[in-house]
C-alpha positions as CSV (number, residue, x, y, z in Angstrom):
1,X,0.0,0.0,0.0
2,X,2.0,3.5,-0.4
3,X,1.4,5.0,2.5
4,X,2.4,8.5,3.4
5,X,4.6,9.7,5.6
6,X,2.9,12.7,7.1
7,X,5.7,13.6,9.3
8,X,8.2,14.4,6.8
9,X,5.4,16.3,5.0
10,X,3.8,18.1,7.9
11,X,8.2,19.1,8.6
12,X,8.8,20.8,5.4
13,X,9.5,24.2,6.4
14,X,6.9,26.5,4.5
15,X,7.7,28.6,1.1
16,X,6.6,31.8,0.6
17,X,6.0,34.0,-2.6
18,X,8.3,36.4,-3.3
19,X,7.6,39.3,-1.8
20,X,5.1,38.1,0.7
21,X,7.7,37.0,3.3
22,X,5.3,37.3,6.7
23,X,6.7,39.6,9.8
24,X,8.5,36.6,12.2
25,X,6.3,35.3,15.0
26,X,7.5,36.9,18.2
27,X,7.1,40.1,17.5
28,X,5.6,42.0,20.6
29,X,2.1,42.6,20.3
30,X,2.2,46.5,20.8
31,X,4.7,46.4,17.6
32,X,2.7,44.2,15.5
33,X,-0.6,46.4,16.3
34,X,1.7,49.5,15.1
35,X,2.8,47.8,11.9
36,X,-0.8,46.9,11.1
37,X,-1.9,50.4,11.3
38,X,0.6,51.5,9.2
39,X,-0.6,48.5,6.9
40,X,2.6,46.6,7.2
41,X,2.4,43.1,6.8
42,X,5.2,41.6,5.6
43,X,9.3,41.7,5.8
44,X,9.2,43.7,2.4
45,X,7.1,46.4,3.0
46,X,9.4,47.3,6.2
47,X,12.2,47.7,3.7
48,X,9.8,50.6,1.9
49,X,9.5,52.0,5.7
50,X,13.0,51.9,7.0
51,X,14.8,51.8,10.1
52,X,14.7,54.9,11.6
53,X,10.4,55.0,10.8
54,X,10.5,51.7,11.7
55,X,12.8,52.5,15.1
56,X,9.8,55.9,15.8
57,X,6.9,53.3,16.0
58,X,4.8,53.4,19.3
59,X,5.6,49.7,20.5
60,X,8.6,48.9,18.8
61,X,11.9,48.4,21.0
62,X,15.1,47.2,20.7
63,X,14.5,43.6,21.2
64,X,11.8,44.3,18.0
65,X,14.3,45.6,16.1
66,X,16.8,42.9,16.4
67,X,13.8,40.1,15.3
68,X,13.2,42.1,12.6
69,X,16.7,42.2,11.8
70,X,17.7,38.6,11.9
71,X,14.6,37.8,9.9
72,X,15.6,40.3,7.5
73,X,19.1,38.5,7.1
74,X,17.6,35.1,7.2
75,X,15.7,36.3,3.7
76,X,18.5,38.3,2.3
77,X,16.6,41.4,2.7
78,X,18.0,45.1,3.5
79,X,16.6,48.0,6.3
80,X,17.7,50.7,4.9
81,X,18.9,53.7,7.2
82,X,16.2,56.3,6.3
């Protein structure tokens, strides 16, 4: 009978479209309702809002910041300065 292994299935990390690389899970909830309002919902629409927006945003803290980063590098992706 070919059965299925689910678990090596269910494992397989997720792919995501280009361009629509989700903000990464811990972010605080007082930063995540900030991005929202400012309609940001994804790792390449912070790169349109930059750090030091990003940096201004009620909620966001350092510890934010760094998640963001790492995620950013973990998808090849750039904060710019401005």
């Amino acid at each position: 009978m070919g059965a299925t292994n689910w678990k090596a299935t269910a494992m397989t990390p997720k792919s995501f479209e280009p361009g629509r690389t989700p903000l990464p899970r811990g972010i605080a909830t007082p930063a995540r309702r900030s991005l929202a309002h400012a309609g940001v919902e994804t790792l390449e629409q912070l790169v349109q809002l930059g750090e030091r927006r990003l940096a201004g945003m009620p909620g966001v803290c350092p510890r934010t910041l760094a998640q963001i980063q790492d995620a950013m590098d973990e998808h090849d992706l750039e904060l710019p300065a401005g």
